[in-house]
ROTI-233906 format. One record per residue (C-alpha): residue number from 0; residue in three letters; chain; x, z, y. Coordinates in nm, 2 decimals, always signed. Layout:
N
+-----+-----+---+--------+--------+--------+
|   k |   r | c |     c1 |     c3 |     c2 |
+-----+-----+---+--------+--------+--------+
| NUM | ALA | A |      X |      Z |      Y |
...
+-----+-----+---+--------+--------+--------+
This chain:
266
+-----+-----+---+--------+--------+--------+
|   k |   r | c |     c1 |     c3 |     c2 |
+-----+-----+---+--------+--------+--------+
|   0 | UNK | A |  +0.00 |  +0.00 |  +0.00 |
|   1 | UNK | A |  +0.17 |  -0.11 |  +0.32 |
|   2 | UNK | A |  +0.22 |  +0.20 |  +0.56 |
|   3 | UNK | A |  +0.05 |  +0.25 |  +0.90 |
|   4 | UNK | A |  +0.24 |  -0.02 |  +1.18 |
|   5 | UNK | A |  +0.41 |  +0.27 |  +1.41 |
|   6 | UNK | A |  +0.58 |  +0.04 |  +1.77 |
|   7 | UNK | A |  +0.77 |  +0.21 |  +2.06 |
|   8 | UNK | A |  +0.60 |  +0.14 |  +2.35 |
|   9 | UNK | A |  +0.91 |  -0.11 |  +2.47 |
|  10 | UNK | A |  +0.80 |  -0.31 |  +2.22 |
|  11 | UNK | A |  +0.41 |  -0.26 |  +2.27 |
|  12 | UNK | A |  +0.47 |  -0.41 |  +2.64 |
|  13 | UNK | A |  +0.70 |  -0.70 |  +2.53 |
|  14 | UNK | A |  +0.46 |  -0.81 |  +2.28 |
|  15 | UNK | A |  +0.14 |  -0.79 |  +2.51 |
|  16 | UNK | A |  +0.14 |  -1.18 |  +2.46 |
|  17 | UNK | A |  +0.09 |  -1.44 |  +2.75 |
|  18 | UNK | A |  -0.25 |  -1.35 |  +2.85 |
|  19 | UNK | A |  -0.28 |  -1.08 |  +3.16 |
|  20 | UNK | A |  -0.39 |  -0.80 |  +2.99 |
|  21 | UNK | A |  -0.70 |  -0.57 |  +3.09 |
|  22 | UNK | A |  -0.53 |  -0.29 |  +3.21 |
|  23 | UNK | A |  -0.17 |  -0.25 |  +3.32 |
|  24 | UNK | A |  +0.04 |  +0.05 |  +3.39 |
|  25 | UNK | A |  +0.34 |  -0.02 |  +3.49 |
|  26 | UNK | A |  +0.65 |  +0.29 |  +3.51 |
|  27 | UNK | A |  +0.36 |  +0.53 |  +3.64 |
|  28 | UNK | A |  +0.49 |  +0.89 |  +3.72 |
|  29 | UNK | A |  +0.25 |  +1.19 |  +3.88 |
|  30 | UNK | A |  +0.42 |  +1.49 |  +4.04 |
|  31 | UNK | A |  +0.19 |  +1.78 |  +4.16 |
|  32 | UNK | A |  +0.29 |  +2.00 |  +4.40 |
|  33 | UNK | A |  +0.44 |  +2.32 |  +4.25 |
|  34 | UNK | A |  +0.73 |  +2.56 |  +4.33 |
|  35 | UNK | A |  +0.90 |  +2.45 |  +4.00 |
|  36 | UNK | A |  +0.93 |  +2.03 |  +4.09 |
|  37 | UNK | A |  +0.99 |  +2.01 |  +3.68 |
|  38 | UNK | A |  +0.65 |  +2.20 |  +3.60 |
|  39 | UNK | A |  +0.48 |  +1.96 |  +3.87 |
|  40 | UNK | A |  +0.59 |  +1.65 |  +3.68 |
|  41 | UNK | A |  +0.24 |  +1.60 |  +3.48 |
|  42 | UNK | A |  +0.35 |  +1.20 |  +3.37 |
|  43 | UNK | A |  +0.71 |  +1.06 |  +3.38 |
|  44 | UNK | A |  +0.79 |  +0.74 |  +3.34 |
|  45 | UNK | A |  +0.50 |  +0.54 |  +3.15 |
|  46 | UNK | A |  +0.43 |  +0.21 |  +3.06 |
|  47 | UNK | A |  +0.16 |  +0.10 |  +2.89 |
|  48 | UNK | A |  -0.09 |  -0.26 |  +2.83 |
|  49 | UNK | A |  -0.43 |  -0.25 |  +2.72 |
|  50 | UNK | A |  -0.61 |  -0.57 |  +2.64 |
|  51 | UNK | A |  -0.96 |  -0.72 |  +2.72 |
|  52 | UNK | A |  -1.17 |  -0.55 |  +2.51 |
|  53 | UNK | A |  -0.96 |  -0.28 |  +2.29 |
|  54 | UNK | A |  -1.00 |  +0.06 |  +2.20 |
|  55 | UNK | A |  -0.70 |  +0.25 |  +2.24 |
|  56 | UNK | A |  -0.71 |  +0.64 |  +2.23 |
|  57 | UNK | A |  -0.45 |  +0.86 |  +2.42 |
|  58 | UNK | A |  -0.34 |  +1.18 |  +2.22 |
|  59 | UNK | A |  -0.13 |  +1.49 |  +2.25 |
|  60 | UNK | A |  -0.07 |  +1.79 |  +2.28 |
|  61 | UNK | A |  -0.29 |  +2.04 |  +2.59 |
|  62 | UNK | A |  -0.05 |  +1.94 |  +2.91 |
|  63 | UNK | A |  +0.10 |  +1.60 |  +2.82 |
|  64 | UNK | A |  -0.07 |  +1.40 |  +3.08 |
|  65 | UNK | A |  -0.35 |  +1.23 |  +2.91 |
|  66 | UNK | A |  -0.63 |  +1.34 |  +3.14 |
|  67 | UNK | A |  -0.42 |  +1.25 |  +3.46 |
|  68 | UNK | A |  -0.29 |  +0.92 |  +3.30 |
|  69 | UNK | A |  -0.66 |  +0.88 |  +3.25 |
|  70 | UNK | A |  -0.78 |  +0.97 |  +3.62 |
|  71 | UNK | A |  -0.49 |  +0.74 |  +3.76 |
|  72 | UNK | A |  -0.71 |  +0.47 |  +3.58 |
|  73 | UNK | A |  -0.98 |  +0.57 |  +3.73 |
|  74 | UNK | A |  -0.83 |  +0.53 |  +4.09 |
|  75 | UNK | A |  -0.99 |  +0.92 |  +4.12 |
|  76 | UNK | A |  -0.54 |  +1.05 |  +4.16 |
|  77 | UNK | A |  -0.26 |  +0.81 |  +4.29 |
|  78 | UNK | A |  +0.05 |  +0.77 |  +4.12 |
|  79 | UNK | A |  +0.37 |  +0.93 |  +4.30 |
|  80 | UNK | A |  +0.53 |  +0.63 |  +4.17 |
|  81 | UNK | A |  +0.47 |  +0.30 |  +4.00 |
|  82 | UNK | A |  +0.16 |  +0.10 |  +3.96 |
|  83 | UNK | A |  -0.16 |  +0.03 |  +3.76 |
|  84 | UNK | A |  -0.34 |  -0.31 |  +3.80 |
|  85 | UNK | A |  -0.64 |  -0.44 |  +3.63 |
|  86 | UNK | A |  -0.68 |  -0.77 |  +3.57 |
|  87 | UNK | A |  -0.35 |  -0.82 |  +3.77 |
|  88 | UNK | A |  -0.50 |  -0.63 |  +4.10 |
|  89 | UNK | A |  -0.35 |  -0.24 |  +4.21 |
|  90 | UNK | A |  -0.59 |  +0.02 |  +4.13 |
|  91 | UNK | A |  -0.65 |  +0.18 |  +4.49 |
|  92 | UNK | A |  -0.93 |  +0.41 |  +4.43 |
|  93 | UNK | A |  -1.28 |  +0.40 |  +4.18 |
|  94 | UNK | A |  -1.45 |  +0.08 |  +4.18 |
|  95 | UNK | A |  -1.74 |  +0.00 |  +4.00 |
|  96 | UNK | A |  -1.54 |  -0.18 |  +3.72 |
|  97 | UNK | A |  -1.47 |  +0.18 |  +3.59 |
|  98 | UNK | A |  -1.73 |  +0.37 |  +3.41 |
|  99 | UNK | A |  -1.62 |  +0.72 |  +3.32 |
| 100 | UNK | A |  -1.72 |  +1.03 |  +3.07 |
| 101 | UNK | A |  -1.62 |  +1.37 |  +3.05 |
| 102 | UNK | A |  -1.62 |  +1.62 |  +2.87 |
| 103 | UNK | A |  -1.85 |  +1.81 |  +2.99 |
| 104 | UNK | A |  -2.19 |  +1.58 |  +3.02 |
| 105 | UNK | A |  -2.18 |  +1.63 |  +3.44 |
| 106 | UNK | A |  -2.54 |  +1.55 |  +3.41 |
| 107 | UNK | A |  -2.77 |  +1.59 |  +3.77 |
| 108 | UNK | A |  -3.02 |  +1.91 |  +3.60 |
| 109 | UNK | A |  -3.26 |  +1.82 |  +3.80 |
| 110 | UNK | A |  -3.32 |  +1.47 |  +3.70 |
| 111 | UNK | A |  -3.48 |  +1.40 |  +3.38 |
| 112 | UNK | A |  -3.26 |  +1.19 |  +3.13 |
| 113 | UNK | A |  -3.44 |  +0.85 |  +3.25 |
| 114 | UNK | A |  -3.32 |  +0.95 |  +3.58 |
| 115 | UNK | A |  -2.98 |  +1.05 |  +3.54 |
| 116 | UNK | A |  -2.90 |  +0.68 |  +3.38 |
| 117 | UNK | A |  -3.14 |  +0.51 |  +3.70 |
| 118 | UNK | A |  -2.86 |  +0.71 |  +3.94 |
| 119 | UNK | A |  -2.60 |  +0.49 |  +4.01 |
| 120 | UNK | A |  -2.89 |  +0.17 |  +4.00 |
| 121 | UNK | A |  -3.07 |  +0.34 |  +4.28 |
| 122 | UNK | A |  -2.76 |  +0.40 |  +4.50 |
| 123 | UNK | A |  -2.70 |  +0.06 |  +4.45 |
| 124 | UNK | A |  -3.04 |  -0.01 |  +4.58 |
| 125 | UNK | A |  -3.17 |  -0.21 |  +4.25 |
| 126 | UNK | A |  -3.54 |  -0.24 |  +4.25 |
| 127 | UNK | A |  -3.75 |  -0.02 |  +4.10 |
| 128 | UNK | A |  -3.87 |  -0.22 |  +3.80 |
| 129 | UNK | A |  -3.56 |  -0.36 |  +3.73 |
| 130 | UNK | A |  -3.38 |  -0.06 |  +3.70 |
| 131 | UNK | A |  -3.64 |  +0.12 |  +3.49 |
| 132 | UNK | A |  -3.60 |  -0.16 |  +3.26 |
| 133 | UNK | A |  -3.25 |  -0.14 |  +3.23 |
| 134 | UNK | A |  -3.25 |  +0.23 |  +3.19 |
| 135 | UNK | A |  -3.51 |  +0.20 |  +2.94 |
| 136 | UNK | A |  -3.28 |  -0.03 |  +2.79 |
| 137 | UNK | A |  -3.02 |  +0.18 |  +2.73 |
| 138 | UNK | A |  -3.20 |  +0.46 |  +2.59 |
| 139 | UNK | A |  -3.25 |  +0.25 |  +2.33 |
| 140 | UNK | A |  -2.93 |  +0.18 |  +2.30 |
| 141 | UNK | A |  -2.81 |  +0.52 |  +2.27 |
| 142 | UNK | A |  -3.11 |  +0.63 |  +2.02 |
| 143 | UNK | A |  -3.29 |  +0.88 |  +2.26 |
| 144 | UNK | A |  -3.64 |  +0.68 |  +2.33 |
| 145 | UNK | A |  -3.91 |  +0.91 |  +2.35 |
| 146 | UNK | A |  -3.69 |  +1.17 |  +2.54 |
| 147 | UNK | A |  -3.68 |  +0.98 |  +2.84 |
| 148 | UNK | A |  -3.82 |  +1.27 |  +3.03 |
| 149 | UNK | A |  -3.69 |  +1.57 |  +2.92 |
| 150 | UNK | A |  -3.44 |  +1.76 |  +3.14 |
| 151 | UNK | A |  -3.09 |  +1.80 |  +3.05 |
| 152 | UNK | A |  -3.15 |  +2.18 |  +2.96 |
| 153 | UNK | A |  -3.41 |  +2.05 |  +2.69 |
| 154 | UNK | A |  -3.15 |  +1.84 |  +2.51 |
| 155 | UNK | A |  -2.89 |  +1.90 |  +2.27 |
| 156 | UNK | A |  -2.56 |  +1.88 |  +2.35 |
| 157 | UNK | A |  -2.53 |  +1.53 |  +2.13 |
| 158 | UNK | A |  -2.82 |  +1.40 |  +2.32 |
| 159 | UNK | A |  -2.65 |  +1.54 |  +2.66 |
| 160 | UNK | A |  -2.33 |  +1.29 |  +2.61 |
| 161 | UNK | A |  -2.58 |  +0.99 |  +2.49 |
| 162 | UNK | A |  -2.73 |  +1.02 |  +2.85 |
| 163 | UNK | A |  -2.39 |  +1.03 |  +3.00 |
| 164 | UNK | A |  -2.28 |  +0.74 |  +2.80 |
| 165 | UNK | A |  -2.57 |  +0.54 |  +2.90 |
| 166 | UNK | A |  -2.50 |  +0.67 |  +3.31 |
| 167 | UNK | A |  -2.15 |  +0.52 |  +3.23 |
| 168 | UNK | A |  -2.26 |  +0.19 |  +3.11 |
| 169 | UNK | A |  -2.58 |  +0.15 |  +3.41 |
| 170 | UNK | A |  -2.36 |  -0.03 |  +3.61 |
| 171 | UNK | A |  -2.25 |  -0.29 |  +3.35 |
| 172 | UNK | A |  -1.86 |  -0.18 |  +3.44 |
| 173 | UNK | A |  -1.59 |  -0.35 |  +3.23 |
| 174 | UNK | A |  -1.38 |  -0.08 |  +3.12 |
| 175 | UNK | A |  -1.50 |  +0.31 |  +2.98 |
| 176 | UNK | A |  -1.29 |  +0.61 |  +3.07 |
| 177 | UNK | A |  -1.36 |  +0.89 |  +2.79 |
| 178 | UNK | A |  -1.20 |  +1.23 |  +2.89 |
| 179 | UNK | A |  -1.29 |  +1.41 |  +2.52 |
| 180 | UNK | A |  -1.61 |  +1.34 |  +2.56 |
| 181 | UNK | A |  -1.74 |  +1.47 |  +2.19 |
| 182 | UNK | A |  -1.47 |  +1.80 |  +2.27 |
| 183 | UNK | A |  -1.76 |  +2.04 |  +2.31 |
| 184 | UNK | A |  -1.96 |  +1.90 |  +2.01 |
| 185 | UNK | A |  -1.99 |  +2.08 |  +1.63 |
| 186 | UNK | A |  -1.83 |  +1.87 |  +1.37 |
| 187 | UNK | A |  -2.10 |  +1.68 |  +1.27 |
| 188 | UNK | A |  -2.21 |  +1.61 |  +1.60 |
| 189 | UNK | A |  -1.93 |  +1.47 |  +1.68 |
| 190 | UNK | A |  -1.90 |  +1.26 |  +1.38 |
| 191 | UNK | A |  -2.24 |  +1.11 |  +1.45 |
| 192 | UNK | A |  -2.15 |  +1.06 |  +1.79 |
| 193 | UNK | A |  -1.85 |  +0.86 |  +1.66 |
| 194 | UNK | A |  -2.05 |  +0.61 |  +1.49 |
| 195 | UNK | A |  -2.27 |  +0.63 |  +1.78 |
| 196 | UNK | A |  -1.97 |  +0.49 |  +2.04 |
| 197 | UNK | A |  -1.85 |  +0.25 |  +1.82 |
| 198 | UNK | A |  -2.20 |  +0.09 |  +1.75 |
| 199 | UNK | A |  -2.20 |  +0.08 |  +2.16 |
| 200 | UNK | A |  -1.88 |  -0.04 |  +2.21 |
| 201 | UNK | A |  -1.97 |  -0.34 |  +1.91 |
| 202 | UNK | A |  -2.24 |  -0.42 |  +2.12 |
| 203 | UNK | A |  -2.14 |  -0.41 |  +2.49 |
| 204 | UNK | A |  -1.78 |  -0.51 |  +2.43 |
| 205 | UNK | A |  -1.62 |  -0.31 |  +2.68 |
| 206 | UNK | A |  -1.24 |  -0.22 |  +2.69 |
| 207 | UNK | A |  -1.22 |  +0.16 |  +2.60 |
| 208 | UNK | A |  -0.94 |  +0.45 |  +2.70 |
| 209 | UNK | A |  -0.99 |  +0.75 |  +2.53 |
| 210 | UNK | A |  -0.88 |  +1.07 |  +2.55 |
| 211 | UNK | A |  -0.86 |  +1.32 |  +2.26 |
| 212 | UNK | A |  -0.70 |  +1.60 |  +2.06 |
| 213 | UNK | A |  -0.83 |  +1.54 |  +1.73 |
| 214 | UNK | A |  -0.61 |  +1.27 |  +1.52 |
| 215 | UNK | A |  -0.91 |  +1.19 |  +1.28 |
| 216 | UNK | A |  -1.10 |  +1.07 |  +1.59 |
| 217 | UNK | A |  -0.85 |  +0.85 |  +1.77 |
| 218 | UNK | A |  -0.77 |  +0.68 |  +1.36 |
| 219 | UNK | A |  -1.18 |  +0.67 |  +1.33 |
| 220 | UNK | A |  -1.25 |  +0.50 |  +1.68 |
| 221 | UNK | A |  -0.93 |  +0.31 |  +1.79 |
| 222 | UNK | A |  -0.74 |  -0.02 |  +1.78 |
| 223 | UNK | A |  -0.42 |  +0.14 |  +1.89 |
| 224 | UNK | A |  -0.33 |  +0.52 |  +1.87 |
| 225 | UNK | A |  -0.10 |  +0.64 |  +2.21 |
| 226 | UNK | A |  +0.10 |  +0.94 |  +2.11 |
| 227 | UNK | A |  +0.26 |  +1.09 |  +2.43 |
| 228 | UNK | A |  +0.46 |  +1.40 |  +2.46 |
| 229 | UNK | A |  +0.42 |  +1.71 |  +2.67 |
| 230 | UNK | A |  +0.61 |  +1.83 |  +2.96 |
| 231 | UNK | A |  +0.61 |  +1.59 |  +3.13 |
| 232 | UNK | A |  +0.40 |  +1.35 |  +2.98 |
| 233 | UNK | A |  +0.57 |  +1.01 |  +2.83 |
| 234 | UNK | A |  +0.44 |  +0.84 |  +2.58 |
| 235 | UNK | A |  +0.61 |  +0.87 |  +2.21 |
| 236 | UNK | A |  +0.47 |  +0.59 |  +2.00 |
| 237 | UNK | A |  +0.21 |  +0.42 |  +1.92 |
| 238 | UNK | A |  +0.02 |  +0.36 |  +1.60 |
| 239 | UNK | A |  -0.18 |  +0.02 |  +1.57 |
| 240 | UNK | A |  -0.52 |  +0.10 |  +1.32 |
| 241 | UNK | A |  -0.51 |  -0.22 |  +1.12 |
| 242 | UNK | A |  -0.81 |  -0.13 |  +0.90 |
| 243 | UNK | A |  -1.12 |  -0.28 |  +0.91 |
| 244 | UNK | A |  -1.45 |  -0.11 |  +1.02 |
| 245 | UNK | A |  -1.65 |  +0.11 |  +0.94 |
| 246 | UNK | A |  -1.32 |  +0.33 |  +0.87 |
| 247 | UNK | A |  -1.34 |  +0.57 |  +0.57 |
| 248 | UNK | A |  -1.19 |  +0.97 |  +0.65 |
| 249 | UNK | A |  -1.17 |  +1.07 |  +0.33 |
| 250 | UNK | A |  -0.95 |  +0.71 |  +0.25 |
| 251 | UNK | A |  -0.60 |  +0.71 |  +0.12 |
| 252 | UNK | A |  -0.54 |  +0.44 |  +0.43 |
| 253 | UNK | A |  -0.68 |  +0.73 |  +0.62 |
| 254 | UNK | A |  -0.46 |  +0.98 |  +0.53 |
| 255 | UNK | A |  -0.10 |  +0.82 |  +0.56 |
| 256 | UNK | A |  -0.21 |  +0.72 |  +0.91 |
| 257 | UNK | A |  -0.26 |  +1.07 |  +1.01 |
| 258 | UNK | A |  +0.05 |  +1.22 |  +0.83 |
| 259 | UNK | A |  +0.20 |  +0.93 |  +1.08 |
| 260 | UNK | A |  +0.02 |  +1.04 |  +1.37 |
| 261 | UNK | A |  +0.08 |  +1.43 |  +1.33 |
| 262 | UNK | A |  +0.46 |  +1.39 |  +1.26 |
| 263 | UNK | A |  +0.46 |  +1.19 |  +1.58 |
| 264 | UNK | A |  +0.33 |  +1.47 |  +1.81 |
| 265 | UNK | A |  +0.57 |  +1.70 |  +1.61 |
+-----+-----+---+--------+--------+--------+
């Protein structure tokens, strides 16, 4: 059985192919103010492609950059040095390209679910009808029809970050930023809401960064695996998932690639 296909990310760059890629992060470093200039250094140094379309999950260690790497992406924190482009332009702030989900659903509690997807279409001033239909749309999509008008404090915390995933995807944006967005969720919650993602992402064919501790996840979900190191944050390797999907967990293909992984953030 051929073993999991581990790259430096030198090589990850150099082989990005001729066509511009999605997302490009080009010798980024963040430094935060602190008395200690080496505890300020959250990201050093990193380089990284991600193509039209891919999944690729960011994973570490607590404190080795991911969720700034992330909200450099974003355009919500500016790099001290360096540059991220997509599709070949600088990133100089949020832009509606960028959908993003946290951790933590961030929903509005006083907006039913229905509403809380409609926000962004209503400051964007899309009519009425139109935007009910789209939001109705993507409660479909997410499986929560028939709760369109429950609060969030009557959902679960599944159905919380199905809401927040459909918010994300209102606005059509190209590209998903996901801060551990199943963190808070039981096991099997999460696992459902696994499947759940990747039947989304099948769907809407969106380009996907992900953030995440859990190496089962990031093997489960992703086209590329982004180990990065802590303190500051660089990245390590990267493990490309060449399985087909729907991946198994309890696999022999499954296992080798997480010995891989976890010797990697060793």
């Amino acid at each position: 059985m051929q073993s999991p296909r581990v790259e430096r990310v030198t090589e990850a760059v150099a082989n990005a192919g001729s066509a511009r890629p999605k997302i490009e992060i080009l010798q980024v470093s963040k430094q935060f103010p602190a008395e200690d200039p080496a505890r300020g250094l959250a990201v050093s140094n990193v380089s990284l492609t991600v193509g039209q379309n891919e999944f690729v999950s960011l994973l570490g260690r607590s404190g080795c950059g991911k969720t700034t790497l992330l909200n450099m992406i974003a355009g919500l924190v500016a790099p001290t040095q360096g540059q991220i482009a997509i599709d070949g332009k600088p990133v100089r702030g949020p832009g509606p390209d960028r959908g993003m989900v946290f951790q933590s659903s961030a929903l509005f509690p006083w907006l039913t679910a229905i509403d809380n997807i409609e926000f962004g279409l209503v400051n964007r001033g899309v009519p009425k009808v139109e935007r009910r239909r789209h939001a109705q749309d993507l409660i479909s999509l997410v499986q929560l029809s028939g709760f369109e008008s429950k609060y969030p404090r009557e959902l679960s915390g599944g159905m919380q970050q199905r809401v927040a995933i459909a918010r994300a995807l209102a606005l059509d944006p190209e590209i998903l930023l996901m801060d551990e967005p199943f963190g808070a969720l039981d096991e099997l919650t999460r696992a459902e809401m696994q499947d759940e993602l990747l039947a989304i992402w099948q769907k809407r064919t969106k380009t996907v960064v992900f953030v995440t501790h859990s190496i089962s996840e990031a093997i489960f979900l992703s086209d590329r695996v982004i180990v990065m190191s802590p303190h500051p944050g660089r990245i390590r390797e990267q493990i490309v998932i060449d399985v087909p999907r729907p991946r198994q967990r309890a696999s022999v293909q499954f296992a080798q690639f997480y010995e891989t992984i976890q010797r990697a953030i060793e």
